[in-house]
C-alpha positions as CSV (number, residue, x, y, z in Angstrom):
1,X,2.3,-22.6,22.5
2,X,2.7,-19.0,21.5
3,X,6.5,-18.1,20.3
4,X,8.2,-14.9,20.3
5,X,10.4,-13.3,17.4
6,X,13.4,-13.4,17.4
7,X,13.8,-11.7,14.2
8,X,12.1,-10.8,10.7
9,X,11.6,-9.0,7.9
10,X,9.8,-8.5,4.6
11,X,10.5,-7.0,0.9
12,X,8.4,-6.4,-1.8
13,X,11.3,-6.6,-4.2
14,X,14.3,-8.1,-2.4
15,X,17.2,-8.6,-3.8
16,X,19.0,-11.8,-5.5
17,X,19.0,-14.3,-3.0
18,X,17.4,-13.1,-0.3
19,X,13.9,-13.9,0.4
20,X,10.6,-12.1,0.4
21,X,9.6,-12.7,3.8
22,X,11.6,-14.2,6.5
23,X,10.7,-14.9,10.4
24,X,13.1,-16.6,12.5
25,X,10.6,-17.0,16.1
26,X,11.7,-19.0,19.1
27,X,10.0,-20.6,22.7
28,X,8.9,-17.8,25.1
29,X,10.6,-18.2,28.3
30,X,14.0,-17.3,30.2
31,X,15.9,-20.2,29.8
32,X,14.9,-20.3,25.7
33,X,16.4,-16.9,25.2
34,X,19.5,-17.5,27.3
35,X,19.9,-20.8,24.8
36,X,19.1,-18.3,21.8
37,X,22.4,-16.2,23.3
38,X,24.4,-19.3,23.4
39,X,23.5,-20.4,20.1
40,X,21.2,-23.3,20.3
41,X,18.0,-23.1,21.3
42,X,14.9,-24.2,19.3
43,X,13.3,-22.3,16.3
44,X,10.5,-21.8,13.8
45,X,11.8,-20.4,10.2
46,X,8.6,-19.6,7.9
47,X,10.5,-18.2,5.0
48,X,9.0,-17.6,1.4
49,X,10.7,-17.4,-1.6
50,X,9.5,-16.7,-5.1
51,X,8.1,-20.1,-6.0
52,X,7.3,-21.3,-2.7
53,X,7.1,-21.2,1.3
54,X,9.4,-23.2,3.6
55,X,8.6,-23.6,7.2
56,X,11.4,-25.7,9.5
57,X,11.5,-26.2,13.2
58,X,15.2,-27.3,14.0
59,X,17.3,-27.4,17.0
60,X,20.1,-29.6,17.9
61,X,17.7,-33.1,18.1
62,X,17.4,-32.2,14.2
63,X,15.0,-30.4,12.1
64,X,11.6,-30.6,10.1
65,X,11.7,-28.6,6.8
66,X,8.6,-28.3,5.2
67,X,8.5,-27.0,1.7
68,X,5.2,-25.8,0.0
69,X,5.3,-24.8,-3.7
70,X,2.7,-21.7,-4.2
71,X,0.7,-24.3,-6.8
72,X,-0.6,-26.4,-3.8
73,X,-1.6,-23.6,-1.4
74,X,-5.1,-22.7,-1.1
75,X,-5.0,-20.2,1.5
76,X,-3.4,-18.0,3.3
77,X,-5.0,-16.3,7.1
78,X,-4.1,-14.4,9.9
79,X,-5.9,-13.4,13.3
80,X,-5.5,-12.4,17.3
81,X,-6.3,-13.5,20.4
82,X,-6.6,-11.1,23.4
83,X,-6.6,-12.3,27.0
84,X,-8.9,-10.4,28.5
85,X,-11.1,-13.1,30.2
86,X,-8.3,-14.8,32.1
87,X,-6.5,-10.9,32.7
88,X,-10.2,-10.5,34.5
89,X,-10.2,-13.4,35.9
90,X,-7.2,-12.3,37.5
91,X,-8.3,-8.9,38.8
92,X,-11.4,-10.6,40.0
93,X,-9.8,-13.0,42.2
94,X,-7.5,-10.3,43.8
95,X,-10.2,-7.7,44.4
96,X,-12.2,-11.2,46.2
97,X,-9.5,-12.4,48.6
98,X,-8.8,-8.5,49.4
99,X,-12.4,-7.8,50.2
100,X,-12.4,-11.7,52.0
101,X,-9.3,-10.0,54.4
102,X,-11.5,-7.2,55.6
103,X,-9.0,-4.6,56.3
104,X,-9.1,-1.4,53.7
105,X,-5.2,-1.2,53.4
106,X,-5.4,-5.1,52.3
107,X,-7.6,-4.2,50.1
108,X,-6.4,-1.4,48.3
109,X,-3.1,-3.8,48.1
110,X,-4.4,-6.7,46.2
111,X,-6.8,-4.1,43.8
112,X,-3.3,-2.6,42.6
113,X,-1.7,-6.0,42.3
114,X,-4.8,-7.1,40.7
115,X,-4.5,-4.2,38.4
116,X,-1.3,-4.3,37.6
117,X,-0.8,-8.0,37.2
118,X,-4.1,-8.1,35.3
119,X,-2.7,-5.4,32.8
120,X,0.6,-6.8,32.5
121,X,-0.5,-10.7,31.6
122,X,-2.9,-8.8,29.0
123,X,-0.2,-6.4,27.2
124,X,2.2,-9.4,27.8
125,X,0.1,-12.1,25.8
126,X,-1.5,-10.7,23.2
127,X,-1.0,-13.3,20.8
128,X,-0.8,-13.0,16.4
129,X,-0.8,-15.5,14.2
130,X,0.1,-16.0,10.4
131,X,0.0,-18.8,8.1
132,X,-1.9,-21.3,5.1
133,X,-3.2,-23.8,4.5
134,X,-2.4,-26.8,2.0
135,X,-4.6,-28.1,-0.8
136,X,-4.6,-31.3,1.2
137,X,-6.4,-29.7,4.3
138,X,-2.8,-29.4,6.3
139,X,-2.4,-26.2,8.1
140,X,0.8,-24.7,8.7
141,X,0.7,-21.5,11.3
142,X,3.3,-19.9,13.8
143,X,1.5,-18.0,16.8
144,X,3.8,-15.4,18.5
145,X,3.2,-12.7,21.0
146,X,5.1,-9.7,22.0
147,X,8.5,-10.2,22.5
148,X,10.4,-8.2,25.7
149,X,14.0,-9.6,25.8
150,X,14.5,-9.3,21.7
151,X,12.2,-6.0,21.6
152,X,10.3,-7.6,18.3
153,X,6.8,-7.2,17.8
154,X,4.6,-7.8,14.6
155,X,1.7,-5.7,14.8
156,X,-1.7,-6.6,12.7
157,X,-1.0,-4.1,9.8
158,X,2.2,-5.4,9.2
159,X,0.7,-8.8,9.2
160,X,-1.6,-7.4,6.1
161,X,1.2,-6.3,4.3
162,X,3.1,-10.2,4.8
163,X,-0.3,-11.6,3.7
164,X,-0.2,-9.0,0.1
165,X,3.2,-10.0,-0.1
166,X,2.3,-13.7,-0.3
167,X,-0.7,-13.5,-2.0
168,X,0.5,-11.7,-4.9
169,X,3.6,-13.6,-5.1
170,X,0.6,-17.3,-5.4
171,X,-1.4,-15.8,-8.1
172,X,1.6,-14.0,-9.7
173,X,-0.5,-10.7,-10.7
174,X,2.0,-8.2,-10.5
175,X,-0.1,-6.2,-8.6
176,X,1.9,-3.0,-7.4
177,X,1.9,-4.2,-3.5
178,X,3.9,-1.0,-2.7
179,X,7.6,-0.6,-1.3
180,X,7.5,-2.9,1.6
181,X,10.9,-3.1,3.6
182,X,10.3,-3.3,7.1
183,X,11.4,-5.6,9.7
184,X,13.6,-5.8,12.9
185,X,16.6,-8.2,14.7
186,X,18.0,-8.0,18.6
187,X,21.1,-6.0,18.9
188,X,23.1,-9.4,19.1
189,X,23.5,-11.1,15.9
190,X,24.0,-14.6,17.2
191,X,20.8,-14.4,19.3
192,X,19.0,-13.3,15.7
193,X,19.6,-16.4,14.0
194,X,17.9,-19.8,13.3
195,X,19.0,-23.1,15.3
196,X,21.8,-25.2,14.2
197,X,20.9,-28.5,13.9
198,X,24.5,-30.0,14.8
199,X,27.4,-29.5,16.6
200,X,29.2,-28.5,13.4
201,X,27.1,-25.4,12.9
202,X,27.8,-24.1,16.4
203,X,31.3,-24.3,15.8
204,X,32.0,-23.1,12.8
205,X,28.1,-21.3,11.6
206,X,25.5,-22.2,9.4
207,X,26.2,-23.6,5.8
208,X,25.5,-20.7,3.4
209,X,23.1,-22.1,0.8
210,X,24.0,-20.8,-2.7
211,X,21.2,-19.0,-4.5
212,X,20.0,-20.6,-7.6
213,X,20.8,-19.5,-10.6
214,X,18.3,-18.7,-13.3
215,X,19.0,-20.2,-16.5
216,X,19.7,-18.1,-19.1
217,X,17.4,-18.6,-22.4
218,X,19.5,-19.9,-25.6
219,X,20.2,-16.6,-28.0
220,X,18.8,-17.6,-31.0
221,X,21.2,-18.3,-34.5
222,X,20.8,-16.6,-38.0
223,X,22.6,-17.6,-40.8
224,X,25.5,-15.9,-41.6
225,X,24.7,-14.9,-45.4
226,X,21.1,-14.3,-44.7
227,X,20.0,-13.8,-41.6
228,X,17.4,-16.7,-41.6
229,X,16.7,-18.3,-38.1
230,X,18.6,-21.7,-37.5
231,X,19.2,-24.4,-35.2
232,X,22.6,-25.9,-34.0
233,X,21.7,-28.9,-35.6
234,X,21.5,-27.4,-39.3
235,X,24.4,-28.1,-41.3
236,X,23.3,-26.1,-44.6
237,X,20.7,-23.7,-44.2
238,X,17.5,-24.2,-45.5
239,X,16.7,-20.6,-47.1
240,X,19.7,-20.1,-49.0
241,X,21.7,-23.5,-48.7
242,X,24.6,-21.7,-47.0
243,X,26.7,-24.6,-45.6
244,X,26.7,-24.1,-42.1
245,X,29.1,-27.0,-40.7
């Protein structure tokens, strides 16, 4: 089933701690986004990091967090699919049962709802999708479409620049991707966000998760009388003899 987004956003050089690429994409439907207002209704998270790419579907029954490292990714695709033979199909069966009625007005009535409704389920349901698959043969994808209520929409050249994004990031080429900053979020902040997976994170928010720290490379030691490289261990050193410890 297609979802919509509810909010996302990509960086070709973010900074510390955030992510590269983040879409937070929910159930299409009424009822799903008056659940997203309240707090709790079910989402897909695809987010990618430096090293790897973590998808999770969570809501309040629990979550499923799947974490791929770039080193076991194979390939990454996107696509469309437009609607046009069931939009069609629509039209068609208006414009039949108003030329089965017989009366011109008639008609002309069902033609326009044809057209309209015919137009509408097409602009409507357009659908995208984005994801890669696993050097096991495991696929991992989220298909969206257009999204009314939130106002968010992906379009396919943005999806190119998620997939340059990703790709570069897998085969670490430094290759100069361009400034990439784009992205979008509702107006409400609450209706923006991932599911909480208990009743904890309703009431008082999501646990922040701490970035993690690089570690920081030893500074190498010289000895003191002649600058010649040592270890920690030493206790003389072994140019001059200089008695370390």
């Amino acid at each position: 089933m297609a979802l919509v987004i509810k909010s996302w956003s990509v960086k070709s050089n973010p900074v510390a701690g955030e992510p590269y690429i983040k879409v937070i994409a929910r159930e299409s439907g009424f009822w799903s986004f008056v659940f997203s207002l309240l707090g709790i209704d079910a989402t897909t998270t695809m987010q990618v990091s430096s090293t790897r790419i973590e998808f999770e579907q969570g809501s309040l029954s629990g979550f499923i967090r799947r974490l791929t490292p770039f080193a076991h990714i194979s390939s990454t695709f996107y696509g469309r699919h437009k609607p046009w033979k069931t939009a069609l199909g629509f039209f068609g069966f208006c414009t039949a049962i108003g030329g089965a009625i017989g009366n011109g007005w008639a008609f002309l009535l069902f033609l326009l709802v044809g057209i309209i409704g015919g137009g509408l389920y097409y602009f409507l349901n357009r659908e995208l999708m984005i994801g890669f698959n696993e050097d096991s043969g495991t696929s991992a994808l989220i298909t969206f479409k257009r999204s009314v209520i939130e106002g968010q929409e992906i379009d396919e050249a943005q999806l190119q620049k998620i997939i340059s994004v990703i790709e570069n990031l897998i085969k670490s080429q430094g290759i100069d991707v361009g400034h990439i900053d784009i992205g979008g979020a509702p107006t409400s902040a609450r209706a923006a966000k991932a599911a909480p997976t208990t009743f904890k994170e309703i009431i008082q928010g999501p646990t922040a998760v701490a970035p993690v720290a690089k570690p920081v490379a030893a500074q190498p030691s010289t000895c003191p009388k002649c600058s010649t490289a040592i270890t920690a261990d030493d206790l003389f050193c072994g140019s001059c003899g200089y008695k370390l410890k």
